[in-house]
N, C-alpha and C positions, 0 to 999 in steps of 0.2 A: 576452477569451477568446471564441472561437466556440461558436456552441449545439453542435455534435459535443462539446466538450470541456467543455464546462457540463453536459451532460447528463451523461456519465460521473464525472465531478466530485460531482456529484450524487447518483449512485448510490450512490457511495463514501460520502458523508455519511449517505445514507439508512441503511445499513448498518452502518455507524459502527465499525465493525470490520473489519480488513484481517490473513486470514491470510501469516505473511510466512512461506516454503517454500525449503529446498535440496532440490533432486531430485537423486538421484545417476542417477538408472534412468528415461527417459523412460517404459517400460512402466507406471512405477507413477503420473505424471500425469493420466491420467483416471478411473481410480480413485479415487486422492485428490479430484481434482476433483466429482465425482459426491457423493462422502461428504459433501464440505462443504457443497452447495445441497441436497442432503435434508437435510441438519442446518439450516438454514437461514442458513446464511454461502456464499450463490453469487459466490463473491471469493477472489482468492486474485494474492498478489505472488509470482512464482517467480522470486528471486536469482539473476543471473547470477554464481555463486560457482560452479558447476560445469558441467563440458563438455555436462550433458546438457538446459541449462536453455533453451535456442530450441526443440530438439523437443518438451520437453514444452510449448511454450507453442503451437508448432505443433498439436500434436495437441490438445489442449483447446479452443482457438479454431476448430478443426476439426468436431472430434466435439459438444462442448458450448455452442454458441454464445451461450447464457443465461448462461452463468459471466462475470463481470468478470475477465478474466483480465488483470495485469499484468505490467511487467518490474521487477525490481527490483536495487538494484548497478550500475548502469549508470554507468559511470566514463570512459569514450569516446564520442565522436561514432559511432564505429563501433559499439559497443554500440548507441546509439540505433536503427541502420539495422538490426543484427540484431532486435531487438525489435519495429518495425513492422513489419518484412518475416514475421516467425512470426507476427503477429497479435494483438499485446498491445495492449489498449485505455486504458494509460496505462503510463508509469514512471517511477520514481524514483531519484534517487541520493541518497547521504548526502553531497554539498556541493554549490556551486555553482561552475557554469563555465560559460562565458559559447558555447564550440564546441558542445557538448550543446543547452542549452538552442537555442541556432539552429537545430542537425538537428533539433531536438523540432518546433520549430515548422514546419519544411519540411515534414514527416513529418505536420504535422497531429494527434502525438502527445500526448496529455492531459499532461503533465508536472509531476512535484513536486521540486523538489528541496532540496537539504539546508540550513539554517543555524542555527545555535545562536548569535549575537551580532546584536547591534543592527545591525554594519555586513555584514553577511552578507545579513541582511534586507531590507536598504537595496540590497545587490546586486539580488536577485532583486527587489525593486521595480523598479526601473529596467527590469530585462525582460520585464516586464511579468507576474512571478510573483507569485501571491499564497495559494495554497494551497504549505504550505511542508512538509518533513520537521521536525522535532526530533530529531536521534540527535546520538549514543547520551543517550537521556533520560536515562536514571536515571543514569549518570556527568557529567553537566552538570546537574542539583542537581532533576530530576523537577519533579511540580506548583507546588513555591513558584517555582524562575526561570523558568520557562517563563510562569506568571502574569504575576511579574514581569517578562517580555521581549513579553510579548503588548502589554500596556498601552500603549506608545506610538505602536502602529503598529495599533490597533486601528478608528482613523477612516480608516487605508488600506485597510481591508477584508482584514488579512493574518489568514488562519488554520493552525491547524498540523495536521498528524499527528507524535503523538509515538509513536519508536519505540527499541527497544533501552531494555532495565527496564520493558519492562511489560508486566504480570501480573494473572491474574484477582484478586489482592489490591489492586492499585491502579488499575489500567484504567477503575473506574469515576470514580474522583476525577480523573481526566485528562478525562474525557466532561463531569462535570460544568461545567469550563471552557469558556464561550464562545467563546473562542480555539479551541477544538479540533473539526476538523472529522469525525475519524476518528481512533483507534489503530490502528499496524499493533502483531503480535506474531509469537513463533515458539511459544509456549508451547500455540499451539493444533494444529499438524503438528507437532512436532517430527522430525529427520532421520531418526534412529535408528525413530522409528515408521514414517513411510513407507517406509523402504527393509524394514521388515519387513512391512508391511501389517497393522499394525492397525488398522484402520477402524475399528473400535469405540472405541476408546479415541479415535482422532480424531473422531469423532462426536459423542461424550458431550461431548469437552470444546468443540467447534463451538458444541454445543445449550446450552452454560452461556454463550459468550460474547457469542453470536446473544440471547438473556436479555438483556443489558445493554443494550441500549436496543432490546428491545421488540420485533425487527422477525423478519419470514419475509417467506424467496420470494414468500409470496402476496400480501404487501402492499403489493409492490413493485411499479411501474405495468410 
């Protein structure tokens, strides 16, 4: 991995928390955005699960250049190219494929992506992955297999973000894992809030999970 993509990598670690977002309303992207680095979670994964999810990554990457703004859902190689092309400084899919990950690397793109089994792993090994997804956690059996899937592949340097099932009730027992480099969550924007605009309520719950290991904006180089 290049220092561009070490660095951001990095950041993502530092933070240890990755809010994962569906925006319906590009409008409301930099607002949310804004909420979350004065909450101190300047991060955010916006889902390409809706038509509005380049602009908003556009405009944040724009407006907010401090924000780790990612892509997340990315299921096509053309996904990948919309994503760099709006300005997303890493993303994610929930598996692996071998077209992605190549546009990832052309793109210069930080990249994570998905695998829940030993031979999935062994995938993204081989392409030279090693910061991985875990989805959907908590329906592929949360901290105990996840432990137990880190284990053999731990002298390869593979670490995960686990996403899908988790919650400020167990977020933190996933952090406590060696293996885990980051949780992503939705539990921290929820849709239904952003498309209303409560900040406050995204805020509060930012400022609880930004707590979980420790970290603000300010201590971030």
């Amino acid at each position: 991995m290049d220092e561009a993509k070490q660095d951001v990598i990095g950041r993502v670690e530092a933070l240890g928390v990755v809010p994962v977002v569906e925006i319906e309303d590009a409008a409301t992207a930099v607002p949310l955005a804004r909420t979350l680095a004065e909450s101190g979670l300047p991060i955010l994964e916006v889902t390409f699960r809706t038509d509005a999810a380049r602009e908003a990554i556009e405009r944040i990457a724009a407006e907010l250049p401090e924000v780790l703004v990612g892509a997340g859902t990315l299921l096509t190689p053309q996904h990948v190219v919309e994503a760099a092309e709006a300005g997303a400084r890493f993303g994610v899919s929930p598996g692996v494929d071998a077209g992605i990950l190549a546009e990832a690397a052309a793109r210069g793109l930080a990249f994570v992506p998905g695998a829940v089994t030993p031979s999935e792993v062994m995938a993204c090994l081989r392409a030279g992955a090693r910061h991985l997804k875990f989805f959907p956690a908590g329906a592929y059996g949360g901290v105990p297999t996840l432990a137990a899937l880190a284990g053999p592949f731990a002298s390869a340097g593979v670490r995960f973000m686990p996403t899908g099932g988790v919650t400020p009730g167990n977020a933190a027992d996933y952090l406590r894992l060696a293996a885990v480099f980051a949780v992503g969550g939705t539990w921290i924007a929820p849709r239904a809030d952003i498309t209303a605009g409560r900040w406050d309520a995204i805020a509060a719950r930012a400022r609880a999970a930004a707590e979980l290991t420790g970290h603000r904006e300010e201590d971030l180089p």
